[in-house]
mmCIF file as Biopython writes it, N, C-alpha, C and O atoms, coordinates in Angstrom:
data_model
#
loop_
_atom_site.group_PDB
_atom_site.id
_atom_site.type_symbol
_atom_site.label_atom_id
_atom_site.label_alt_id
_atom_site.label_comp_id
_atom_site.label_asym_id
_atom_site.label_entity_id
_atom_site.label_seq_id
_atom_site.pdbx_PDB_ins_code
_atom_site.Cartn_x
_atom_site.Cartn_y
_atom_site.Cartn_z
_atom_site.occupancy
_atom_site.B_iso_or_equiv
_atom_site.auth_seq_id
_atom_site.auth_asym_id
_atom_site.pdbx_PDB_model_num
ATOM 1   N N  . UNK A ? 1  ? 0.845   -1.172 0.000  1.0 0.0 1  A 1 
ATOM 2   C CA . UNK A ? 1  ? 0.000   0.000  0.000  1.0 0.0 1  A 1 
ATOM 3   C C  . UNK A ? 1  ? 0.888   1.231  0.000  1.0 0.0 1  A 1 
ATOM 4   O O  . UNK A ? 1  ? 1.741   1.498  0.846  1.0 0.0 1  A 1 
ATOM 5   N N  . UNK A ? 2  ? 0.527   2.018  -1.187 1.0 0.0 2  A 1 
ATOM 6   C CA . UNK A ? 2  ? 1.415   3.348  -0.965 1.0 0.0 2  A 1 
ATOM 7   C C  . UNK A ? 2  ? 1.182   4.160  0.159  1.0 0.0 2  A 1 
ATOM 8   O O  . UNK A ? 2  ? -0.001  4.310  0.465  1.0 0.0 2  A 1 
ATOM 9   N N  . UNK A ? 3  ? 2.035   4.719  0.846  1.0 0.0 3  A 1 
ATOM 10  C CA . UNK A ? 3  ? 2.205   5.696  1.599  1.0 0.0 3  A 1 
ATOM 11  C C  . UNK A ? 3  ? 1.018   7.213  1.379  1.0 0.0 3  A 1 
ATOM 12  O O  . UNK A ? 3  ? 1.369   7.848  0.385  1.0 0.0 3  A 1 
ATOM 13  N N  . UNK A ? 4  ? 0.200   7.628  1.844  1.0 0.0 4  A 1 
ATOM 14  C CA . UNK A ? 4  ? 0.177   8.616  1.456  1.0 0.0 4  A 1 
ATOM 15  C C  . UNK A ? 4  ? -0.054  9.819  2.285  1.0 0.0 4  A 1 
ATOM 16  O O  . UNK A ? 4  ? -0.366  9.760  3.475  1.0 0.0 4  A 1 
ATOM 17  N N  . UNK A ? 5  ? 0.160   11.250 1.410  1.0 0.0 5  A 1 
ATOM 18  C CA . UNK A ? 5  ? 0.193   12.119 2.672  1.0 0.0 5  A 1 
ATOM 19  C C  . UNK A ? 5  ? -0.719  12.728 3.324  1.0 0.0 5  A 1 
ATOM 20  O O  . UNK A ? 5  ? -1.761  12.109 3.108  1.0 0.0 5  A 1 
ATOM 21  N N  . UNK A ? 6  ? -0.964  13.821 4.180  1.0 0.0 6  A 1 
ATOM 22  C CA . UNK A ? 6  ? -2.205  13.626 4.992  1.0 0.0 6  A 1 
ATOM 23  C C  . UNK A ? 6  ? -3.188  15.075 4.109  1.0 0.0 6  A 1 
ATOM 24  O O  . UNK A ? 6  ? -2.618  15.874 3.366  1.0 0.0 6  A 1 
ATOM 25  N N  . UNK A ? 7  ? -4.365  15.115 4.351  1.0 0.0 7  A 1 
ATOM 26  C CA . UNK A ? 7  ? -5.119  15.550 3.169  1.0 0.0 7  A 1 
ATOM 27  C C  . UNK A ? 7  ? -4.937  17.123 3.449  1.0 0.0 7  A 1 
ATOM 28  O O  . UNK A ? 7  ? -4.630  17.384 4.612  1.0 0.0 7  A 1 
ATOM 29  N N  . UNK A ? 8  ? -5.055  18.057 2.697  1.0 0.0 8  A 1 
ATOM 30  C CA . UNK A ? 8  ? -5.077  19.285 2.590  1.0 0.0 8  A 1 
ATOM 31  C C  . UNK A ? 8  ? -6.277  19.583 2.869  1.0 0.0 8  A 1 
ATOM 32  O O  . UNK A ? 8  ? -7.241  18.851 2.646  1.0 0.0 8  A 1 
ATOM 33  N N  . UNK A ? 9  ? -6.335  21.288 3.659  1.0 0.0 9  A 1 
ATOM 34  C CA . UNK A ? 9  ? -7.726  21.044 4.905  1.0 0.0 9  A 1 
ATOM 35  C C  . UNK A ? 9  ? -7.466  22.661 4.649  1.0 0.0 9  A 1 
ATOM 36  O O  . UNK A ? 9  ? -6.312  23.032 4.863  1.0 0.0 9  A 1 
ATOM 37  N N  . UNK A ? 10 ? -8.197  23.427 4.316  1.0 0.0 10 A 1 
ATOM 38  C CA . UNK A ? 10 ? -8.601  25.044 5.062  1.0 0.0 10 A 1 
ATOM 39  C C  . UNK A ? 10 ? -9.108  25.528 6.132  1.0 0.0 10 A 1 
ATOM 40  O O  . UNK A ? 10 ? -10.180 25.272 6.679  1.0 0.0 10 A 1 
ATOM 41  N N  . UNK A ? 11 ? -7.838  26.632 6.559  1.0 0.0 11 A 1 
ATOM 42  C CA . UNK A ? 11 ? -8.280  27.153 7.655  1.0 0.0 11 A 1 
ATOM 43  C C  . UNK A ? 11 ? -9.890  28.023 7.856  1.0 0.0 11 A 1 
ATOM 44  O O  . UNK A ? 11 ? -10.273 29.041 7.280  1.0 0.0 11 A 1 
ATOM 45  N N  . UNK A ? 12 ? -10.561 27.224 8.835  1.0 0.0 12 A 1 
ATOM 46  C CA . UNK A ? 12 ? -12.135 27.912 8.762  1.0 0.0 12 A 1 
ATOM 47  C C  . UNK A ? 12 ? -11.831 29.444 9.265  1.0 0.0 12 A 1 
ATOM 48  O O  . UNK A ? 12 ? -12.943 29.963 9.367  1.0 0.0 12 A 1 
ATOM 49  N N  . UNK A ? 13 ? -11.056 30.180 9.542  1.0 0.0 13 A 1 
ATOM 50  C CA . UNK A ? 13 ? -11.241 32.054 9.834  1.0 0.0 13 A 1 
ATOM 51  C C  . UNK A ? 13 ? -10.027 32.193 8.591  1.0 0.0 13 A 1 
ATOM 52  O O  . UNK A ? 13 ? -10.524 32.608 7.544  1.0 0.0 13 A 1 
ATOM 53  N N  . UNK A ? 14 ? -8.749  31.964 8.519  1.0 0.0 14 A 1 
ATOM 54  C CA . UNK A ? 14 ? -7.957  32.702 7.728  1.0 0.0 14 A 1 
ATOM 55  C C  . UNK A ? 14 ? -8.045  32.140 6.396  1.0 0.0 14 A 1 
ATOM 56  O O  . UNK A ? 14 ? -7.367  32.897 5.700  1.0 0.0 14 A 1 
ATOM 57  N N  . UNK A ? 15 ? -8.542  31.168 5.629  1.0 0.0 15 A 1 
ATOM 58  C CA . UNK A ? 15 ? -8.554  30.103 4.169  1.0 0.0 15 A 1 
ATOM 59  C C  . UNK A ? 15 ? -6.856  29.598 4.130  1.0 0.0 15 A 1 
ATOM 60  O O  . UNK A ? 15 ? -6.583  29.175 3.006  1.0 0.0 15 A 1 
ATOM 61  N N  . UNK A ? 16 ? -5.897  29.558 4.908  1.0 0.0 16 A 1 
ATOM 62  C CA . UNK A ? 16 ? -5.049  29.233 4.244  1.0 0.0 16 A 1 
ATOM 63  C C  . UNK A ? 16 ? -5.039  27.479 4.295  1.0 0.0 16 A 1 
ATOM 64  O O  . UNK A ? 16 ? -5.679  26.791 5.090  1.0 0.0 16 A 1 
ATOM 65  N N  . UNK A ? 17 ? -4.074  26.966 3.152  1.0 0.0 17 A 1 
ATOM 66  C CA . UNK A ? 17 ? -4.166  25.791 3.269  1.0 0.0 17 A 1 
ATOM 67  C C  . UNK A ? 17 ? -3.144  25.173 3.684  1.0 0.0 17 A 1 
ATOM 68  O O  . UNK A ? 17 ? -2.030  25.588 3.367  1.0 0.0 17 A 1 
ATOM 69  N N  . UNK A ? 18 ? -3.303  23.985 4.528  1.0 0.0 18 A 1 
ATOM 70  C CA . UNK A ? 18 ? -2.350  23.439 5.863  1.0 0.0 18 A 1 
ATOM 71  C C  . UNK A ? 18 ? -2.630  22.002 5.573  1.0 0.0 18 A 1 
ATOM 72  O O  . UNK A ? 18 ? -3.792  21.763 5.245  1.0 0.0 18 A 1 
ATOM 73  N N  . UNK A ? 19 ? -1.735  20.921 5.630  1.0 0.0 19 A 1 
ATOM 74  C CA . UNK A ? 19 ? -2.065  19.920 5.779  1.0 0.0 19 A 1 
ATOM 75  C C  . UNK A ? 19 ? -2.395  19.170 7.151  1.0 0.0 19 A 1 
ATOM 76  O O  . UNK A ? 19 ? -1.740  19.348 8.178  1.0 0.0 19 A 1 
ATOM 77  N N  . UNK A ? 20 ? -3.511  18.293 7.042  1.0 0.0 20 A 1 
ATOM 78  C CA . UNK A ? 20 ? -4.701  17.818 8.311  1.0 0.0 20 A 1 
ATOM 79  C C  . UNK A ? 20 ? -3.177  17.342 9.164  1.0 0.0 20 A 1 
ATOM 80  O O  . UNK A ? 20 ? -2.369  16.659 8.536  1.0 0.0 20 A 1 
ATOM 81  N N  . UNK A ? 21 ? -2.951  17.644 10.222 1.0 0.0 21 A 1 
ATOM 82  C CA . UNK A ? 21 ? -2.152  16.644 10.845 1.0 0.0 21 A 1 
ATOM 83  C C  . UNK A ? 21 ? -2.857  16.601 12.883 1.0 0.0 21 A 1 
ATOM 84  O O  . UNK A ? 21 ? -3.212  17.519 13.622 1.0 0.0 21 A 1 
ATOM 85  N N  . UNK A ? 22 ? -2.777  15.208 13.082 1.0 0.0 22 A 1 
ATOM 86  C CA . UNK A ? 22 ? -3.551  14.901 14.407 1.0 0.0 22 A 1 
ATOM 87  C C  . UNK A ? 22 ? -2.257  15.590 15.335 1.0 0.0 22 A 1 
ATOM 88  O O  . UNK A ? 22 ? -2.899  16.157 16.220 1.0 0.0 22 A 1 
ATOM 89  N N  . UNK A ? 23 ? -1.132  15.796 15.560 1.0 0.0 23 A 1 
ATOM 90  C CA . UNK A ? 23 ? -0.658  16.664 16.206 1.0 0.0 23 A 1 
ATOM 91  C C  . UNK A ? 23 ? -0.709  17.918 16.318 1.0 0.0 23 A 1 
ATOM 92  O O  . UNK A ? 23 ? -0.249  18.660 17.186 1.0 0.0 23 A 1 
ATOM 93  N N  . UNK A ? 24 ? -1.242  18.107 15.479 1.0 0.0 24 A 1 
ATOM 94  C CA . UNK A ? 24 ? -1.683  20.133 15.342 1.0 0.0 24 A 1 
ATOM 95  C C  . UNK A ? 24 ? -2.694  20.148 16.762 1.0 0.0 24 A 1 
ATOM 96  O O  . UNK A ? 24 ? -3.675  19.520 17.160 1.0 0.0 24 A 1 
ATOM 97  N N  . UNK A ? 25 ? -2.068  20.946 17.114 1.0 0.0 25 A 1 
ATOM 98  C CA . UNK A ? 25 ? -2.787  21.361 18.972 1.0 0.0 25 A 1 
ATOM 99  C C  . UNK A ? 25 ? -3.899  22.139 18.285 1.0 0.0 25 A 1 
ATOM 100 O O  . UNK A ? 25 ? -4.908  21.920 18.956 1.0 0.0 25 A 1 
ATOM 101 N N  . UNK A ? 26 ? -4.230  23.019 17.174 1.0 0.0 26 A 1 
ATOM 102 C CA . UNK A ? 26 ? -5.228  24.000 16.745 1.0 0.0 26 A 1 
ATOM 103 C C  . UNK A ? 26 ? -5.588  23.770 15.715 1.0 0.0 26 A 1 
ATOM 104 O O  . UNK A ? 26 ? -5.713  24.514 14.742 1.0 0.0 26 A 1 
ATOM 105 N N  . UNK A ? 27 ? -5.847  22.395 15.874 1.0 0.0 27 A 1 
ATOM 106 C CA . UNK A ? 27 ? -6.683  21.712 14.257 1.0 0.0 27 A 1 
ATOM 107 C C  . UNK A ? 27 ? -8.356  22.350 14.876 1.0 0.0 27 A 1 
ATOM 108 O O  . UNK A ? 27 ? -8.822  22.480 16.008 1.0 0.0 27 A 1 
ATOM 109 N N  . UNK A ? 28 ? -8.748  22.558 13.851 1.0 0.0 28 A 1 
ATOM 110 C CA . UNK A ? 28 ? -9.012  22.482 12.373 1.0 0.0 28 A 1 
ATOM 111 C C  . UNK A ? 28 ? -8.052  23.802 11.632 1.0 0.0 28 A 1 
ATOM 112 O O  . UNK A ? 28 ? -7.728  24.007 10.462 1.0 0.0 28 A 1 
ATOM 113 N N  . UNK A ? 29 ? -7.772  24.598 12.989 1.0 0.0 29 A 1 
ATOM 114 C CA . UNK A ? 29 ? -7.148  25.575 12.679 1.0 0.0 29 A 1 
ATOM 115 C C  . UNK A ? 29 ? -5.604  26.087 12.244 1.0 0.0 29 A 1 
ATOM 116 O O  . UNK A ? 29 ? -4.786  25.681 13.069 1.0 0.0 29 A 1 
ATOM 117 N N  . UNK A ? 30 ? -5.020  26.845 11.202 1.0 0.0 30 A 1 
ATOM 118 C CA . UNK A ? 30 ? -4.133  26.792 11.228 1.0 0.0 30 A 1 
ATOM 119 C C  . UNK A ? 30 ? -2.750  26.956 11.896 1.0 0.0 30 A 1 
ATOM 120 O O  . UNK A ? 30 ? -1.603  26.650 11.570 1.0 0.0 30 A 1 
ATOM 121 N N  . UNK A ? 31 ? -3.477  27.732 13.263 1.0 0.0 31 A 1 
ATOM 122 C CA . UNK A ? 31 ? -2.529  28.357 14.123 1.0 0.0 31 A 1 
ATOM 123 C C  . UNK A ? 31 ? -3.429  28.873 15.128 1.0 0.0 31 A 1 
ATOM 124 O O  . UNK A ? 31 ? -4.631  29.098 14.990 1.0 0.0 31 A 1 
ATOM 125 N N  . UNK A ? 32 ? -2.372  29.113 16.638 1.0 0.0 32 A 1 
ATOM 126 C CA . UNK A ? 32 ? -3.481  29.037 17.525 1.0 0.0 32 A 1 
ATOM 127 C C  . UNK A ? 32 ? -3.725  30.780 17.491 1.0 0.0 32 A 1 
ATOM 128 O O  . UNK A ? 32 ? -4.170  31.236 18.545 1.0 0.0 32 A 1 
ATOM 129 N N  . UNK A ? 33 ? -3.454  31.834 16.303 1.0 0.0 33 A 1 
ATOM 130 C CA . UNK A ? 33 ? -3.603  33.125 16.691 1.0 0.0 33 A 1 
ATOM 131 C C  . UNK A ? 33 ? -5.437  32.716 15.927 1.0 0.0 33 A 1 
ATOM 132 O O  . UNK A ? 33 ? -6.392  32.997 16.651 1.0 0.0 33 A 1 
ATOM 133 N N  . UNK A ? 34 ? -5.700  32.136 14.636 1.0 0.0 34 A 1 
ATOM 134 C CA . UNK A ? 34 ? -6.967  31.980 14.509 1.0 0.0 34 A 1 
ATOM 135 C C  . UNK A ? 34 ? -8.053  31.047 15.144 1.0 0.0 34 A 1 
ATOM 136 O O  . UNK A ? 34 ? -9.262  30.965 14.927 1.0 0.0 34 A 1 
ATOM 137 N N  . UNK A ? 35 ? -7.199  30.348 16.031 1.0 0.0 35 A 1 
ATOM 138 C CA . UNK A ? 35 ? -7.946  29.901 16.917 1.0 0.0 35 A 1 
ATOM 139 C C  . UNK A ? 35 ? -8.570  30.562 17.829 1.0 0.0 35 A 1 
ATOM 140 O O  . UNK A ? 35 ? -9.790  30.476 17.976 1.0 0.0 35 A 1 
ATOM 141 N N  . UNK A ? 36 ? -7.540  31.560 18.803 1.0 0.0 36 A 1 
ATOM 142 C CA . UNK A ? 36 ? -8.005  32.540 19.299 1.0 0.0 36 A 1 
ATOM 143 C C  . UNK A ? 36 ? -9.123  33.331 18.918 1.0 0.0 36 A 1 
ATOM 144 O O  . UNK A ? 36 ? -10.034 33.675 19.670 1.0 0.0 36 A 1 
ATOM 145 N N  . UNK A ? 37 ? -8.980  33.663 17.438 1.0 0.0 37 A 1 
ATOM 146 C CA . UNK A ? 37 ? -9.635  34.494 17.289 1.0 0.0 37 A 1 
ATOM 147 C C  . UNK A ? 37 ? -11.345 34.157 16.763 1.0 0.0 37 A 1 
ATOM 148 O O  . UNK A ? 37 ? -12.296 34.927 16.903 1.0 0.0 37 A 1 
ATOM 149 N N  . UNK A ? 38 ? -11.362 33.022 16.247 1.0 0.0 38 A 1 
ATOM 150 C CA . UNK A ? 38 ? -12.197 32.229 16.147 1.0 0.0 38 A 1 
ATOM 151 C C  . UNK A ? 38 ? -13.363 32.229 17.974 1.0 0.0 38 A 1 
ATOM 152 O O  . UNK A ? 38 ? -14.515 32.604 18.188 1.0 0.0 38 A 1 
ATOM 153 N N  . UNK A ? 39 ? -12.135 31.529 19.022 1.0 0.0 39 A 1 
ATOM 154 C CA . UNK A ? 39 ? -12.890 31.566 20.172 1.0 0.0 39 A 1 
ATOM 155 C C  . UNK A ? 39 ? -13.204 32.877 20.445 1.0 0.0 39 A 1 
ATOM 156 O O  . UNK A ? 39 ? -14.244 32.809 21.100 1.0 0.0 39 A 1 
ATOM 157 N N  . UNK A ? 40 ? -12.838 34.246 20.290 1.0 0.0 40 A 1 
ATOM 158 C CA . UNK A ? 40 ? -13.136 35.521 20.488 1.0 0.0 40 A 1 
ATOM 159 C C  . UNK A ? 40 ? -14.387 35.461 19.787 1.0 0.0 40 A 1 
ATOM 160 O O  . UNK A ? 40 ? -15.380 35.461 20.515 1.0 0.0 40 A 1 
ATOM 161 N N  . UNK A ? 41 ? -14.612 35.399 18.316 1.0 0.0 41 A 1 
ATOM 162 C CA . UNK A ? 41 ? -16.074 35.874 17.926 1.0 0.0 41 A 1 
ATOM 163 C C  . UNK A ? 41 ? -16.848 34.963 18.955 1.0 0.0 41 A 1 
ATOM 164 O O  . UNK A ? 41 ? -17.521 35.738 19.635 1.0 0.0 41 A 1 
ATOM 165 N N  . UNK A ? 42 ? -17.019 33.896 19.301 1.0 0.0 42 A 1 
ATOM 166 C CA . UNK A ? 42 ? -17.961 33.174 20.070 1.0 0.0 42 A 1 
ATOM 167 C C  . UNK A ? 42 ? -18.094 33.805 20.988 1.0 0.0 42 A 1 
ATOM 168 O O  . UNK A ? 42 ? -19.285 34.004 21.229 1.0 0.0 42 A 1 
ATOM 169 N N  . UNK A ? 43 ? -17.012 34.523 22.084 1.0 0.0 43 A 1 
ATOM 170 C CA . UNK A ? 43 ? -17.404 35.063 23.395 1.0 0.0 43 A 1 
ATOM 171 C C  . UNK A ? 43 ? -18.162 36.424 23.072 1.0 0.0 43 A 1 
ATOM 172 O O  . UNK A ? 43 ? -18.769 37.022 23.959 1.0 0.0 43 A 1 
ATOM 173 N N  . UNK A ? 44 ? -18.092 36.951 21.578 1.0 0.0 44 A 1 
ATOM 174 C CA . UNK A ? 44 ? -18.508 38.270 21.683 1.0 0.0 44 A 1 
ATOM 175 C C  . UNK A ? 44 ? -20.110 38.190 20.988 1.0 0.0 44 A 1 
ATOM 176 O O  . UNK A ? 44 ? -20.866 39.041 20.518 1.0 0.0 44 A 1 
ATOM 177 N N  . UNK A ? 45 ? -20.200 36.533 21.213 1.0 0.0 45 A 1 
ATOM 178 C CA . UNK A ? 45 ? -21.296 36.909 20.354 1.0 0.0 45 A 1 
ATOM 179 C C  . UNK A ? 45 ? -21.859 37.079 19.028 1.0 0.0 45 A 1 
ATOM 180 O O  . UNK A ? 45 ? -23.059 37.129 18.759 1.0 0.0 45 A 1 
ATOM 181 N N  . UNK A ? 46 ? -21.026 37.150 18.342 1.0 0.0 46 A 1 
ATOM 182 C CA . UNK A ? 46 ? -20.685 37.017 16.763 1.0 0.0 46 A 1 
ATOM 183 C C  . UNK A ? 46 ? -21.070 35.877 15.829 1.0 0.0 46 A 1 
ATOM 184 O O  . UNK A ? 46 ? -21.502 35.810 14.678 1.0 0.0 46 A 1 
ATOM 185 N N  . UNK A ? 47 ? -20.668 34.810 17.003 1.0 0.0 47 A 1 
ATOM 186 C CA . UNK A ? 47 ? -21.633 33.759 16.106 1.0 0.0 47 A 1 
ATOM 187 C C  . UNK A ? 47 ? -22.667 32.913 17.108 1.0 0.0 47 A 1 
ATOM 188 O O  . UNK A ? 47 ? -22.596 32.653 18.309 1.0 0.0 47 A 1 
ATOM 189 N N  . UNK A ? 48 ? -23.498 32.648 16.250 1.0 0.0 48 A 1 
ATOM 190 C CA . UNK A ? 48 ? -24.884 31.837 17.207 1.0 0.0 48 A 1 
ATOM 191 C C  . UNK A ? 48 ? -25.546 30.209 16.856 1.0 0.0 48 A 1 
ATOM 192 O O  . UNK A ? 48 ? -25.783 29.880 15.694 1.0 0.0 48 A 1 
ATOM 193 N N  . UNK A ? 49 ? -25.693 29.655 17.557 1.0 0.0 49 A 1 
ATOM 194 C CA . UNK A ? 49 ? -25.892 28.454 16.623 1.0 0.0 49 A 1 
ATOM 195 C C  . UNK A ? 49 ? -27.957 28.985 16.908 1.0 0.0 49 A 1 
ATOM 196 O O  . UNK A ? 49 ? -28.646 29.529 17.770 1.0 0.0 49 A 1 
ATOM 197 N N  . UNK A ? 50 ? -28.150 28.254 15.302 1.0 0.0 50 A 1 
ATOM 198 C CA . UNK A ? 50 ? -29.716 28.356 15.530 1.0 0.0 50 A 1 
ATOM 199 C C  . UNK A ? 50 ? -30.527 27.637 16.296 1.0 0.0 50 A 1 
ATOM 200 O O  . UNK A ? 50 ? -30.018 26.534 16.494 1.0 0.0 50 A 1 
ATOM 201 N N  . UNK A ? 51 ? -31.381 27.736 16.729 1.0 0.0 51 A 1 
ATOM 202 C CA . UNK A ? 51 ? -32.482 27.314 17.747 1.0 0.0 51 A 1 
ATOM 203 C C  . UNK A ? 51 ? -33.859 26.760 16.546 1.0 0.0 51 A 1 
ATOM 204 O O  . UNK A ? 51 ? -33.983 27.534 15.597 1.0 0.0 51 A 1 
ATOM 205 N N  . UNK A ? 52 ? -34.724 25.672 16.544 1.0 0.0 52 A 1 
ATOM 206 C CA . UNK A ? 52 ? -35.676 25.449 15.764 1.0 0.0 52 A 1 
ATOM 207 C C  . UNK A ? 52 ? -36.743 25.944 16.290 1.0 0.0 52 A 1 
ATOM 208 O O  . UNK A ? 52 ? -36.812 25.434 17.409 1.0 0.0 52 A 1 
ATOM 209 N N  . UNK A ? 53 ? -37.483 26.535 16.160 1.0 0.0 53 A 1 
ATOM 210 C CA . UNK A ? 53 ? -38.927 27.088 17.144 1.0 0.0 53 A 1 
ATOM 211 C C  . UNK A ? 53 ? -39.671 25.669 17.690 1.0 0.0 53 A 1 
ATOM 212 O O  . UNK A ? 53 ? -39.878 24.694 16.966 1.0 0.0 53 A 1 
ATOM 213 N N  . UNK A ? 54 ? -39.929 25.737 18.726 1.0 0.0 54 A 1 
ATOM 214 C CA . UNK A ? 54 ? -40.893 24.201 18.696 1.0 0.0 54 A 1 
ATOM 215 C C  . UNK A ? 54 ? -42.049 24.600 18.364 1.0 0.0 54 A 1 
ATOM 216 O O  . UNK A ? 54 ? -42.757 25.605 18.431 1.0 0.0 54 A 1 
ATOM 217 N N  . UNK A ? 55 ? -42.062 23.148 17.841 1.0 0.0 55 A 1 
ATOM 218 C CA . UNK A ? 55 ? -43.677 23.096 17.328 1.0 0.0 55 A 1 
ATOM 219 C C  . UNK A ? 55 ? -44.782 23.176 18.039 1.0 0.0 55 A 1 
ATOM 220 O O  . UNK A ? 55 ? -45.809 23.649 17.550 1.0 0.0 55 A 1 
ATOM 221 N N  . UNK A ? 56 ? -44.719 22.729 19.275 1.0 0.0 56 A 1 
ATOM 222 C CA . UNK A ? 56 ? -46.616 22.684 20.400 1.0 0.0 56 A 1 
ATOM 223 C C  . UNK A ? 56 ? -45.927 23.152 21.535 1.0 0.0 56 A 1 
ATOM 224 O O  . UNK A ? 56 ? -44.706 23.283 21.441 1.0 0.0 56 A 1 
ATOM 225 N N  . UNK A ? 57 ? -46.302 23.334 22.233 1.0 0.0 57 A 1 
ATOM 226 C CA . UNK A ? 57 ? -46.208 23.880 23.409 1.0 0.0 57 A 1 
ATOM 227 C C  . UNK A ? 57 ? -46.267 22.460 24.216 1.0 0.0 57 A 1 
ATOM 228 O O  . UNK A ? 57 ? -45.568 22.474 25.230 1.0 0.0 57 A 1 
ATOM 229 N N  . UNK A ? 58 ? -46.868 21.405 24.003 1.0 0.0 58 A 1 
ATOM 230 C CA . UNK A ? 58 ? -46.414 19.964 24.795 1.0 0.0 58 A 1 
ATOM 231 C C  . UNK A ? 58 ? -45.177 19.569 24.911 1.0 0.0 58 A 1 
ATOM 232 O O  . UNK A ? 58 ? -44.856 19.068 25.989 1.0 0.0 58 A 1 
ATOM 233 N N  . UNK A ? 59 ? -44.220 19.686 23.894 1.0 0.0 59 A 1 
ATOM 234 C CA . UNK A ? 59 ? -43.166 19.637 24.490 1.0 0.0 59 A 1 
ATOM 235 C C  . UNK A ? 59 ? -42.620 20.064 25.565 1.0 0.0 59 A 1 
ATOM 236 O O  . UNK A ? 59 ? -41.863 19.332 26.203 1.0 0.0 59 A 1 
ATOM 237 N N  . UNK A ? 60 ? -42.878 21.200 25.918 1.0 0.0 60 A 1 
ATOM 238 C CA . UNK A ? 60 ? -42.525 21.625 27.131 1.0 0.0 60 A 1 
ATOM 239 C C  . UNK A ? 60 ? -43.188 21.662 28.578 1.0 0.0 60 A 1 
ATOM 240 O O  . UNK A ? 60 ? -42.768 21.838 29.722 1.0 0.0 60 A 1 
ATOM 241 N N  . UNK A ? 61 ? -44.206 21.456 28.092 1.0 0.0 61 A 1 
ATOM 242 C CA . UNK A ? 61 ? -45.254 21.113 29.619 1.0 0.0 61 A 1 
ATOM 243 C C  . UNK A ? 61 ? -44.448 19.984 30.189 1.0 0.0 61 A 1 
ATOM 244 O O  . UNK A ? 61 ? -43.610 19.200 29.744 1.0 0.0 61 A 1 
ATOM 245 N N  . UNK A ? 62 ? -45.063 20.217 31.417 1.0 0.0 62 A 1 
ATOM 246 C CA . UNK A ? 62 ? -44.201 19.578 32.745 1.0 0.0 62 A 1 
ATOM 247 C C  . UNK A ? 62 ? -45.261 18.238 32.662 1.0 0.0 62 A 1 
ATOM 248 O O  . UNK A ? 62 ? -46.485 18.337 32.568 1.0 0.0 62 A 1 
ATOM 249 N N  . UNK A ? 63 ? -44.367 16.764 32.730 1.0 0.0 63 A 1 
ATOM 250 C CA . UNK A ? 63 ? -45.103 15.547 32.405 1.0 0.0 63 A 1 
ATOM 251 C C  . UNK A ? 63 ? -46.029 15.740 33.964 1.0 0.0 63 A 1 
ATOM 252 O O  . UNK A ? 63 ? -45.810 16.436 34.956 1.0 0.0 63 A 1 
ATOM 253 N N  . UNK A ? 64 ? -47.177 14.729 33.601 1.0 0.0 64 A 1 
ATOM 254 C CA . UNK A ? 64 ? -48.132 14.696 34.685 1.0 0.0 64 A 1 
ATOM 255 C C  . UNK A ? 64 ? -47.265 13.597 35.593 1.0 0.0 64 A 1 
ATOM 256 O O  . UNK A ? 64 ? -47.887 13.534 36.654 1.0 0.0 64 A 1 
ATOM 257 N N  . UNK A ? 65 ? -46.310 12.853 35.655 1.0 0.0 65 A 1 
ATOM 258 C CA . UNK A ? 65 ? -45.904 12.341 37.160 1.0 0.0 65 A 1 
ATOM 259 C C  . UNK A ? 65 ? -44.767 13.249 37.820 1.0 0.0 65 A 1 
ATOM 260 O O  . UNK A ? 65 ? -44.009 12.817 38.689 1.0 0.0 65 A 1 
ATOM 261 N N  . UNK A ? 66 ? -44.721 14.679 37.272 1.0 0.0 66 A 1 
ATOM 262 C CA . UNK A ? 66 ? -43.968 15.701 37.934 1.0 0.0 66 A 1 
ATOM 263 C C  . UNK A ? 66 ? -45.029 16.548 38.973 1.0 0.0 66 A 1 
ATOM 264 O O  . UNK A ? 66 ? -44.912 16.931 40.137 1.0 0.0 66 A 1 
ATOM 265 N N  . UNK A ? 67 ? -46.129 16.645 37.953 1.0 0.0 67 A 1 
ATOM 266 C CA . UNK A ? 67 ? -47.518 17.282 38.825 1.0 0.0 67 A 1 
ATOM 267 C C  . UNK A ? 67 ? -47.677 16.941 40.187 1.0 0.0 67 A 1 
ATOM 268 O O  . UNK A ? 67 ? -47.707 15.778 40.591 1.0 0.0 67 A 1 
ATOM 269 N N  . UNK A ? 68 ? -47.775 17.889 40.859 1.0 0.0 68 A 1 
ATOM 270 C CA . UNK A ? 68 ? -48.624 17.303 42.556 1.0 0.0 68 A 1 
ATOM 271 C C  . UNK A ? 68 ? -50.278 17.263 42.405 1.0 0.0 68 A 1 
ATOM 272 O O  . UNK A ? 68 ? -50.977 16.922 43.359 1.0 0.0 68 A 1 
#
């Protein structure tokens, strides 16, 4: 089996391209300054993951063997 090398991967904040390696301490990232900065938009808020609206309001009612 040939050898082969490990796959070429873009950095998700800066695009540069880095090859995947499991020792990279700041994988997916290329370096830990866009890592940083990556974890910065999250603390500021910048990015959000979406929420689905629920559908009935039963989902959230409190089951009847919680009821007194």
């Amino acid at each position: 089996m040939a050898n082969k090398s490990p796959p070429m991967v873009t950095c998700p904040h800066c695009g540069k391209e880095h090859q995947w390696d499991t020792n990279n301490r700041f994988r997916p990232f290329c370096s830990e300054r866009c890592k940083l900065i990556d974890l910065g938009k999250w603390a500021n808020e910048e990015y959000r993951v979406e929420q689905r609206e629920q559908e009935s309001s039963e989902e959230t009612s409190i089951p009847d063997s919680f009821r007194s």
